[in-house]
N, CA, C and O atoms as a GROMACS GRO file, in nm:
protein
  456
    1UNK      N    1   2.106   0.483   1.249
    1UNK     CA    2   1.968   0.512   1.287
    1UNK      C    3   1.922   0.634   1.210
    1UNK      O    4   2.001   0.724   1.180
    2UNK      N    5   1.784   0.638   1.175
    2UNK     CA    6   1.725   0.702   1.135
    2UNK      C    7   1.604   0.799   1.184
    2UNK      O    8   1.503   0.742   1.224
    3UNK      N    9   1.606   0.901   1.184
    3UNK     CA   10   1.456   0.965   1.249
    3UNK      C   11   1.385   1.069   1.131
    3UNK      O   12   1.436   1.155   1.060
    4UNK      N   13   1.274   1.030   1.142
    4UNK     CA   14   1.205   1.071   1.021
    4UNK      C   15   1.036   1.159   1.079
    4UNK      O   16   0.935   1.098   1.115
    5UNK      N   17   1.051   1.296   1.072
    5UNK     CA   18   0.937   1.329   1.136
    5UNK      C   19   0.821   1.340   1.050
    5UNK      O   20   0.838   1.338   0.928
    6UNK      N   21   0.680   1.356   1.109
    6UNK     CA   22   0.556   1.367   1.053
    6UNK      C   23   0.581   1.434   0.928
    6UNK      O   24   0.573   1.376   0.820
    7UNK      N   25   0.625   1.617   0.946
    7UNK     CA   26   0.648   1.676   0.937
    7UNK      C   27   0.750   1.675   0.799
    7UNK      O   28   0.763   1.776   0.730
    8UNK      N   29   0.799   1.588   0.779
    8UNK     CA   30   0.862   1.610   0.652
    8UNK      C   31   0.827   1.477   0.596
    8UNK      O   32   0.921   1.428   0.533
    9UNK      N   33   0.722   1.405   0.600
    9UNK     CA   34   0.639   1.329   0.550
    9UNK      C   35   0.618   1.380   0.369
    9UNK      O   36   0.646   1.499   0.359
   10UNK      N   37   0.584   1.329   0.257
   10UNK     CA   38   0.526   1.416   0.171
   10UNK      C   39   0.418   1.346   0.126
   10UNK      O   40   0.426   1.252   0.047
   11UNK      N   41   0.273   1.409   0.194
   11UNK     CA   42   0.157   1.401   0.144
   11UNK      C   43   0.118   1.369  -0.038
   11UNK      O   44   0.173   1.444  -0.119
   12UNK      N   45   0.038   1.274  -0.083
   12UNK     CA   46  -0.013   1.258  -0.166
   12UNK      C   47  -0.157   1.222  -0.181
   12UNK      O   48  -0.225   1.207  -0.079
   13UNK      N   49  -0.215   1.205  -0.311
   13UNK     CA   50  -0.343   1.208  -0.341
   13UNK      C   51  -0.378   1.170  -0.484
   13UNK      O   52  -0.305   1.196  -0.580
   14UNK      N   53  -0.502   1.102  -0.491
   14UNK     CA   54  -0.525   1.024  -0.583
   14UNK      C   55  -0.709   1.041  -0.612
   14UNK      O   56  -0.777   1.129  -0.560
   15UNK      N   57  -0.763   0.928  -0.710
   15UNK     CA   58  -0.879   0.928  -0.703
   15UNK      C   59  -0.974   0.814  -0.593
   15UNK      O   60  -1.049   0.736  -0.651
   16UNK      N   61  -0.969   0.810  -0.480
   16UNK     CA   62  -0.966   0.730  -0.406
   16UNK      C   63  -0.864   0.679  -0.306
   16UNK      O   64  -0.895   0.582  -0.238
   17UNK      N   65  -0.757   0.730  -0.294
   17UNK     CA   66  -0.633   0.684  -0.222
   17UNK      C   67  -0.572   0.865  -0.191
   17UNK      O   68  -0.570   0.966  -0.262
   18UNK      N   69  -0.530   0.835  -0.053
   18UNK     CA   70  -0.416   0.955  -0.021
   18UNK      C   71  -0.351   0.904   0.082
   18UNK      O   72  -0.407   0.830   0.163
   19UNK      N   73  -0.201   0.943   0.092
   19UNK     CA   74  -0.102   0.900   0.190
   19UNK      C   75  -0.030   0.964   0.202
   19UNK      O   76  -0.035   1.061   0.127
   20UNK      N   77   0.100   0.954   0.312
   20UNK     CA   78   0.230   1.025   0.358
   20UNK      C   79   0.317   0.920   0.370
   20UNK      O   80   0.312   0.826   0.450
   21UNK      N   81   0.421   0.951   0.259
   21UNK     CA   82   0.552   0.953   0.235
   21UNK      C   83   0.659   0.968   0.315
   21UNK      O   84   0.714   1.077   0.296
   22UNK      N   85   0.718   0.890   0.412
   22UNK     CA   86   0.760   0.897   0.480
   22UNK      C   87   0.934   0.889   0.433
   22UNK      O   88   0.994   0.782   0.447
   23UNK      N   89   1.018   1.032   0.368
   23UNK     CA   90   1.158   0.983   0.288
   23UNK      C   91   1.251   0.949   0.365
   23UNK      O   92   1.276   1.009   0.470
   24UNK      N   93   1.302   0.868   0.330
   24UNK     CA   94   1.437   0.820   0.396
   24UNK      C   95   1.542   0.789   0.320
   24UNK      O   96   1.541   0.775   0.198
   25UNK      N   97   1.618   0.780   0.379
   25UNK     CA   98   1.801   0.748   0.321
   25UNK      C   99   1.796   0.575   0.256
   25UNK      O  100   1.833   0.531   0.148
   26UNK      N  101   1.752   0.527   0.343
   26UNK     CA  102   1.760   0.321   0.363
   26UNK      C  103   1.704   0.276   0.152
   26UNK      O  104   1.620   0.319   0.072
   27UNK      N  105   1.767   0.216   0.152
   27UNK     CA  106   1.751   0.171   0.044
   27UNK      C  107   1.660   0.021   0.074
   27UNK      O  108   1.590  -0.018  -0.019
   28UNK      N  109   1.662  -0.043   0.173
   28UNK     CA  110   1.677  -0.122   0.196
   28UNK      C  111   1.500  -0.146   0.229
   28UNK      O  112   1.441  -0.238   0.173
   29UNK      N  113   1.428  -0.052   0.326
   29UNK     CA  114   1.309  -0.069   0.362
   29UNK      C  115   1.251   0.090   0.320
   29UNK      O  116   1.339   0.176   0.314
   30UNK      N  117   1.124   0.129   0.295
   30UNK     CA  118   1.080   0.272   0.388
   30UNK      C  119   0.956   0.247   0.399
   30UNK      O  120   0.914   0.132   0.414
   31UNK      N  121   0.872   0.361   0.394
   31UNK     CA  122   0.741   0.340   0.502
   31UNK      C  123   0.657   0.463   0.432
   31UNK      O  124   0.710   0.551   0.364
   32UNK      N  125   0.526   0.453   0.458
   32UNK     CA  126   0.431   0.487   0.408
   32UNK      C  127   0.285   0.493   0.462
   32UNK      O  128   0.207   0.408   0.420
   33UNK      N  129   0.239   0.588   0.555
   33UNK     CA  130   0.056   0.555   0.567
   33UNK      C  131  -0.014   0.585   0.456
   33UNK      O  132   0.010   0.688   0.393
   34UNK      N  133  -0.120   0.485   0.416
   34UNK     CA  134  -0.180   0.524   0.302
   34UNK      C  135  -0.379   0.525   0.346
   34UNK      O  136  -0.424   0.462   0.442
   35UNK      N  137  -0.456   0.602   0.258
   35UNK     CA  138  -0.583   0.573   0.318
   35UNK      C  139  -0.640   0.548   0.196
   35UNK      O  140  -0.598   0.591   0.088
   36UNK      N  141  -0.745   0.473   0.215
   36UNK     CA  142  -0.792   0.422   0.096
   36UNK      C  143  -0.992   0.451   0.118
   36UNK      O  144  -1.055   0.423   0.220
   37UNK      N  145  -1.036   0.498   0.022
   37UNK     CA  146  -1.150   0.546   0.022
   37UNK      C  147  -1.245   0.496  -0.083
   37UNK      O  148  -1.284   0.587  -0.155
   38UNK      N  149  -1.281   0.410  -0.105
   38UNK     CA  150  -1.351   0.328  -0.246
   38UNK      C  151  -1.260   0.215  -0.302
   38UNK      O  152  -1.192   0.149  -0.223
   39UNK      N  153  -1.256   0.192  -0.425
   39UNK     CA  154  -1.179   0.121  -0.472
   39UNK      C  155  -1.040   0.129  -0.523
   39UNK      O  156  -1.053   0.161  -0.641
   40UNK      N  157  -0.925   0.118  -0.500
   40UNK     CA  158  -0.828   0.138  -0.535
   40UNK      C  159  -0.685   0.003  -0.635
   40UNK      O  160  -0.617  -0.091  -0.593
   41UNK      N  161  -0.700   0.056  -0.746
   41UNK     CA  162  -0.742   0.150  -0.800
   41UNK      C  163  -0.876   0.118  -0.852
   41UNK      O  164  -0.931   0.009  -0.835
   42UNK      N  165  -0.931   0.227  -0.924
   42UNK     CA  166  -1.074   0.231  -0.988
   42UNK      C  167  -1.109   0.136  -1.070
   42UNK      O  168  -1.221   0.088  -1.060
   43UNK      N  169  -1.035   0.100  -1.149
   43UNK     CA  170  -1.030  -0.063  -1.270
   43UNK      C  171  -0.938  -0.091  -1.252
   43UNK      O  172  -0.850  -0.019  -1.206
   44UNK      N  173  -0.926  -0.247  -1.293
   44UNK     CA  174  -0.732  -0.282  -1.300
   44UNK      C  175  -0.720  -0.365  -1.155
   44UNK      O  176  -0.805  -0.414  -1.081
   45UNK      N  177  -0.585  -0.358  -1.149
   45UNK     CA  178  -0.547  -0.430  -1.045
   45UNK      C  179  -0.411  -0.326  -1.057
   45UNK      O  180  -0.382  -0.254  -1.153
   46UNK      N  181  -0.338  -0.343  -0.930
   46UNK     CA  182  -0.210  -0.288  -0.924
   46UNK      C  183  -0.071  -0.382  -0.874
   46UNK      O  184  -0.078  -0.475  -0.793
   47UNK      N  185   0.073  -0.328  -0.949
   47UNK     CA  186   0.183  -0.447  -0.902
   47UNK      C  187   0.292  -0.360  -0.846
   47UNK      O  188   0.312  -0.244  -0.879
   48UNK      N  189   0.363  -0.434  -0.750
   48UNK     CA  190   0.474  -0.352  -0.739
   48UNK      C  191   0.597  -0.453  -0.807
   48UNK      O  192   0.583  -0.566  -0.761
   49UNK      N  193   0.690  -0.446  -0.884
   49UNK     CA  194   0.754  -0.527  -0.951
   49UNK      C  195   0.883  -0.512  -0.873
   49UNK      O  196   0.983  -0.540  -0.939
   50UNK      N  197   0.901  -0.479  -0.770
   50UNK     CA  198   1.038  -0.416  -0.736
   50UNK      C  199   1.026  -0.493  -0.592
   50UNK      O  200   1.108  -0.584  -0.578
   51UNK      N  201   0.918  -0.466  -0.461
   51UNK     CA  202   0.915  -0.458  -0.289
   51UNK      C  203   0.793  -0.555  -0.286
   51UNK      O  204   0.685  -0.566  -0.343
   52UNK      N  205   0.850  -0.607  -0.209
   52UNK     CA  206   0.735  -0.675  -0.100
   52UNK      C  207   0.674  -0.593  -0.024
   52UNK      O  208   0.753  -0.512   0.024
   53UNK      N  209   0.510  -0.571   0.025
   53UNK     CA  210   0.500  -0.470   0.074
   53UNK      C  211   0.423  -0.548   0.223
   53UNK      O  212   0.413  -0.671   0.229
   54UNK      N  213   0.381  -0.468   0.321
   54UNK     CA  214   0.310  -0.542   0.426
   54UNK      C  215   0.264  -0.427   0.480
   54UNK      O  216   0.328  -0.323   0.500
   55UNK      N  217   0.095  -0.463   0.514
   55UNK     CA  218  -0.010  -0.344   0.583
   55UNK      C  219  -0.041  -0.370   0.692
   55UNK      O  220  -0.084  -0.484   0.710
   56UNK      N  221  -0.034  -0.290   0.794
   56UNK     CA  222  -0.083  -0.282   0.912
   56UNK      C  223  -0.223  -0.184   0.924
   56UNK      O  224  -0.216  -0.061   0.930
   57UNK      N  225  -0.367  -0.269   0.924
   57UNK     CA  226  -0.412  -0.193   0.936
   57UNK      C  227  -0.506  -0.105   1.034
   57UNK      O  228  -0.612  -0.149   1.080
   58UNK      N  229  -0.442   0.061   1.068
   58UNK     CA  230  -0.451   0.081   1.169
   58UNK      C  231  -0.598   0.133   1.188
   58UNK      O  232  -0.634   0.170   1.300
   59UNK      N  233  -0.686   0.136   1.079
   59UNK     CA  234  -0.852   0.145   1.107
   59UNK      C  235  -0.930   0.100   1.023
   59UNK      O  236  -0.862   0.055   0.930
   60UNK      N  237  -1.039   0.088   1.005
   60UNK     CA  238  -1.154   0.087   0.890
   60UNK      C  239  -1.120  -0.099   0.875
   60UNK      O  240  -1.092  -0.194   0.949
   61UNK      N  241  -1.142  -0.073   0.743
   61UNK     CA  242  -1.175  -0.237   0.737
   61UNK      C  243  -1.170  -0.256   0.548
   61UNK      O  244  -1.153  -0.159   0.473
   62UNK      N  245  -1.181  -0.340   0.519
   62UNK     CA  246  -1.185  -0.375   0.364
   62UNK      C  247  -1.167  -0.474   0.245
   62UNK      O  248  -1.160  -0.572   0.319
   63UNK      N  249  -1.159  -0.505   0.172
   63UNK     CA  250  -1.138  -0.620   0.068
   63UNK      C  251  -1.033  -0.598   0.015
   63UNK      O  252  -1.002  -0.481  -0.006
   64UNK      N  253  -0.948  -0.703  -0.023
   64UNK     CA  254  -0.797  -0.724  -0.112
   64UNK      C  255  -0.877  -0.835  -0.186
   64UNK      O  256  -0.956  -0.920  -0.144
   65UNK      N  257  -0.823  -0.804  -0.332
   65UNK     CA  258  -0.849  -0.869  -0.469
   65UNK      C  259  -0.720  -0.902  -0.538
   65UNK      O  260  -0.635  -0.813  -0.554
   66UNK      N  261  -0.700  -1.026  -0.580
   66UNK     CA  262  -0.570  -1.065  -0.642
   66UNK      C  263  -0.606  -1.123  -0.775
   66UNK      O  264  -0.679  -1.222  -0.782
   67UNK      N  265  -0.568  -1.077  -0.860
   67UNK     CA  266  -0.583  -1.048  -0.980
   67UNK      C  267  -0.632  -1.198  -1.035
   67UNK      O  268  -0.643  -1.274  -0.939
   68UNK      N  269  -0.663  -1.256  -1.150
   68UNK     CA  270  -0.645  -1.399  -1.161
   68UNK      C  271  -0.735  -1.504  -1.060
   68UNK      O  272  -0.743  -1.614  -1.114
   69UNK      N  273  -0.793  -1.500  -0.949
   69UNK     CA  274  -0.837  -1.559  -0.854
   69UNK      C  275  -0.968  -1.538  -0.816
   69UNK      O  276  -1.007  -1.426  -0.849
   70UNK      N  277  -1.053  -1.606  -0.757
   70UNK     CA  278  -1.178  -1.608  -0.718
   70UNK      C  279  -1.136  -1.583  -0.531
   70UNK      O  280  -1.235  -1.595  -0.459
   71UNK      N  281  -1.026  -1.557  -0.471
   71UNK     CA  282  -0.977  -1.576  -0.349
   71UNK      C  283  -1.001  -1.404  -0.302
   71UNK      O  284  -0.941  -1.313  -0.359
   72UNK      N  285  -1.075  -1.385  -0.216
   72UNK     CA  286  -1.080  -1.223  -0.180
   72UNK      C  287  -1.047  -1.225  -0.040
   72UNK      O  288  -1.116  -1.318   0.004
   73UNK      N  289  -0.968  -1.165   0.077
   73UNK     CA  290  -0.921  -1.121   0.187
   73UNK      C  291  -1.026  -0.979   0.239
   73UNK      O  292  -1.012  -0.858   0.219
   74UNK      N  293  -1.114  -1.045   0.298
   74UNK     CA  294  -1.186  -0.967   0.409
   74UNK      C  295  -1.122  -0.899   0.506
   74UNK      O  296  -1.182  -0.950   0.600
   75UNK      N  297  -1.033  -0.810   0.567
   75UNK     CA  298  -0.951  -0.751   0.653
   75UNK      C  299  -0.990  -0.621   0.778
   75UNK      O  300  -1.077  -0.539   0.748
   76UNK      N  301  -0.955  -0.616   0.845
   76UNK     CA  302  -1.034  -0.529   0.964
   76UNK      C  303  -0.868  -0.462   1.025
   76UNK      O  304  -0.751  -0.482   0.990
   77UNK      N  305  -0.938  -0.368   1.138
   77UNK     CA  306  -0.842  -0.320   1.219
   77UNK      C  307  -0.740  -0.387   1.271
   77UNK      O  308  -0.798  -0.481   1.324
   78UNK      N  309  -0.648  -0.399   1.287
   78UNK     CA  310  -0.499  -0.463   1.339
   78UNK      C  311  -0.461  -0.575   1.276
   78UNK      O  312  -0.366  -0.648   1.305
   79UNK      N  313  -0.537  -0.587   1.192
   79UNK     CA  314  -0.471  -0.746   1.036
   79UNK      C  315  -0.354  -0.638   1.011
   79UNK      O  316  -0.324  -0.518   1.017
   80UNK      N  317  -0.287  -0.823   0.963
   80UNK     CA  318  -0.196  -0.736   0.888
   80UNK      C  319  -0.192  -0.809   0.710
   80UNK      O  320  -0.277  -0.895   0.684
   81UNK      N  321  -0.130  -0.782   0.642
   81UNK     CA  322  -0.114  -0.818   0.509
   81UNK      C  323  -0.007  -0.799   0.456
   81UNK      O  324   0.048  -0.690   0.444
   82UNK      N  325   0.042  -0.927   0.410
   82UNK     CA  326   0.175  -0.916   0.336
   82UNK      C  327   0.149  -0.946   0.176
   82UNK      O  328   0.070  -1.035   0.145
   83UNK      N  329   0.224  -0.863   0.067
   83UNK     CA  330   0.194  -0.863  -0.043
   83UNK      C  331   0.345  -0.917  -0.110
   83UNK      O  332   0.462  -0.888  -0.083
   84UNK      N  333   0.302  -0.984  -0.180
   84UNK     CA  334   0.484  -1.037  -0.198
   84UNK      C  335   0.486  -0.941  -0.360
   84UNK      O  336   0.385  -0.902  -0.419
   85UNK      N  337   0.636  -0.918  -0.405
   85UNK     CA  338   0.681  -0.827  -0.528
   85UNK      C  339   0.600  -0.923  -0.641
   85UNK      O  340   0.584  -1.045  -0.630
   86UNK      N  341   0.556  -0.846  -0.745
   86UNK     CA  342   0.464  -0.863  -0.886
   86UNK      C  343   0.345  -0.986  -0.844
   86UNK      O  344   0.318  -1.079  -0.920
   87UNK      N  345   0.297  -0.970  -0.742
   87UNK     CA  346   0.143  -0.989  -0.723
   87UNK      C  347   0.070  -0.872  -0.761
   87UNK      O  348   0.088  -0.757  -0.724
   88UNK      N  349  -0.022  -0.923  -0.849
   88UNK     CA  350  -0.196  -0.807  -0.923
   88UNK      C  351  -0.257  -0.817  -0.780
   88UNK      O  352  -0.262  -0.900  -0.690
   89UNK      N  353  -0.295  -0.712  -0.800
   89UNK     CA  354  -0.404  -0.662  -0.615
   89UNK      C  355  -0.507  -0.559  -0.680
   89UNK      O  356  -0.508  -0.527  -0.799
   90UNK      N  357  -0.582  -0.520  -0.593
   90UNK     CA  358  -0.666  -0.419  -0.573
   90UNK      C  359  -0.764  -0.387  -0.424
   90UNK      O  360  -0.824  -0.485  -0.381
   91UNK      N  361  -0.775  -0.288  -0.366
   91UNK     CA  362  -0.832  -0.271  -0.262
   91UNK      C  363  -0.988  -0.242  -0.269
   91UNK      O  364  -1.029  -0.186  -0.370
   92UNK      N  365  -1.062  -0.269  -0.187
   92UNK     CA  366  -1.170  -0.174  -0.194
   92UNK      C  367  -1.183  -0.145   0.009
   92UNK      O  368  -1.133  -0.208   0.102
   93UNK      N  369  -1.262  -0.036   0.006
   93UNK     CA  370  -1.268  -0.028   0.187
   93UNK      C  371  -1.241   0.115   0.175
   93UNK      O  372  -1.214   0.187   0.079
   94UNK      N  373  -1.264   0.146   0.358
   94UNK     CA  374  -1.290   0.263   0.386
   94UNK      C  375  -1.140   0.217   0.532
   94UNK      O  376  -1.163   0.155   0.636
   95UNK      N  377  -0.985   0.277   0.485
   95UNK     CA  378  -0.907   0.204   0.590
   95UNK      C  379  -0.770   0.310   0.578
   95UNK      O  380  -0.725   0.390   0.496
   96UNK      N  381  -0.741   0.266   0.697
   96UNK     CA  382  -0.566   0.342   0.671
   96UNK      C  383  -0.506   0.259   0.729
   96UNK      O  384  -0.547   0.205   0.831
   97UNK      N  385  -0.358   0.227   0.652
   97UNK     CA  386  -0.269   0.132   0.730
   97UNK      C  387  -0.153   0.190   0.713
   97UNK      O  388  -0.132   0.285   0.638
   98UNK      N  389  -0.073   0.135   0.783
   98UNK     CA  390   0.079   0.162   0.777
   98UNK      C  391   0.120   0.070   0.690
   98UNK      O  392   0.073  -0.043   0.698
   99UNK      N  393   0.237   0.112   0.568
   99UNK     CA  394   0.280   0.048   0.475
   99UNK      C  395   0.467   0.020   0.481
   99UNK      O  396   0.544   0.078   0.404
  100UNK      N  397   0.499  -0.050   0.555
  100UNK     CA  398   0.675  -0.080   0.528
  100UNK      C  399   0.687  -0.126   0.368
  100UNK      O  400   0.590  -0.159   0.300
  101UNK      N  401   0.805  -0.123   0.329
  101UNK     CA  402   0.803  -0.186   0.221
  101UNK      C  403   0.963  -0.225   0.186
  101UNK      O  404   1.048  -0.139   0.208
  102UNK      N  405   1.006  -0.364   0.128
  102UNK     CA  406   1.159  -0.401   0.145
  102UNK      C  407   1.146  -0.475   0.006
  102UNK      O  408   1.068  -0.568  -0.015
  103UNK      N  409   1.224  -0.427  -0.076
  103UNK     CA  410   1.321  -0.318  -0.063
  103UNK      C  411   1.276  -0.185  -0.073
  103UNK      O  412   1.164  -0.188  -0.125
  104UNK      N  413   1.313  -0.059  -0.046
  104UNK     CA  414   1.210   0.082  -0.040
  104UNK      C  415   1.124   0.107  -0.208
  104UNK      O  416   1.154   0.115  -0.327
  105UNK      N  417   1.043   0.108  -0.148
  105UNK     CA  418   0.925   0.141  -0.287
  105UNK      C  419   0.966   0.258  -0.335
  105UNK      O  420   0.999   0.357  -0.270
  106UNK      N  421   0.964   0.234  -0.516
  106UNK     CA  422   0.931   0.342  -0.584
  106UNK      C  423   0.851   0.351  -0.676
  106UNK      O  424   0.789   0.248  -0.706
  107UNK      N  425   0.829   0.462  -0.744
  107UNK     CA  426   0.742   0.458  -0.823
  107UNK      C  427   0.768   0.419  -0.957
  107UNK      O  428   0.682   0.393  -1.041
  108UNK      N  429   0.908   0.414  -0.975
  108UNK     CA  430   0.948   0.292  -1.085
  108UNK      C  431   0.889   0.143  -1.114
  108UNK      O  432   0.872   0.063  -1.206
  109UNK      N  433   0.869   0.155  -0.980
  109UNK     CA  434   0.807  -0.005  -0.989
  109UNK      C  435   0.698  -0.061  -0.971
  109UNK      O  436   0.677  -0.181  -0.955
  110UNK      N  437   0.583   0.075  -0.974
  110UNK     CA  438   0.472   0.005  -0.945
  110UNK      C  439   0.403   0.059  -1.085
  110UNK      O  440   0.424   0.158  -1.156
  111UNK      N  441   0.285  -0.084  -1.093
  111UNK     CA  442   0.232  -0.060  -1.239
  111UNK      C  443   0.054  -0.056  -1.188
  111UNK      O  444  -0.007  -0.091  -1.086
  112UNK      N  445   0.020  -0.001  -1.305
  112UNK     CA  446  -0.149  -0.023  -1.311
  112UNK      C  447  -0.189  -0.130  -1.430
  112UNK      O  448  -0.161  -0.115  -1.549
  113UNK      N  449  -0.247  -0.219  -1.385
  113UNK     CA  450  -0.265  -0.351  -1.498
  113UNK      C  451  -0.385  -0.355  -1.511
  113UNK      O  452  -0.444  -0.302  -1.417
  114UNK      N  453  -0.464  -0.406  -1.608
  114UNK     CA  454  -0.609  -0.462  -1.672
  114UNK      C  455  -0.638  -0.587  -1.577
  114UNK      O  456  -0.739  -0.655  -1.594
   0.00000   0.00000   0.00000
């Protein structure tokens, strides 16, 4: 077992996006709130090549864009969303969700694409 407080969370920030880092030992899963404020990212689409990721989202509301597709995901408070590894995405919305992610996300593996 694991216990992981607020408190040693590590805050980040972006142009449109900020979240807490939630570190852990587990190789296996970790976790992440992220908030998203406009479009994220700004152009592009984004991949994680490594985790499946899945959002819980715990306010606001917003659009998911998958790269390649005319298919857009309208999403609100308590949806959830599962993103499977090297799917193109992009957000737009005003939201914060909780982010698990298996196997634990890094930043090795996530890309910014055209």
């Amino acid at each position: 077992m694991e216990y992981i407080k607020k408190s040693e969370a590590e805050f980040y920030s972006g142009d449109g996006y900020s979240g807490m880092d939630y570190p852990c030992q587990d190789k296996d899963i970790n976790f992440a709130v992220i908030n998203i404020n406009g479009r994220s990212p700004k152009s592009g689409y984004q991949v994680n090549t490594g985790c499946k990721e899945l959002l819980y989202i715990i306010s606001g509301s917003g659009t998911l864009y998958k790269k390649d597709s005319e298919d857009v995901i309208k999403f609100n408070q308590g949806d959830v969303i599962i993103i499977d590894k090297n799917e193109c995405y992009a957000f737009s919305g005003n939201f914060e969700a909780g982010v698990p992610c298996t196997p634990a996300w890094t930043s090795e593996q996530h890309e910014y694409v055209d």
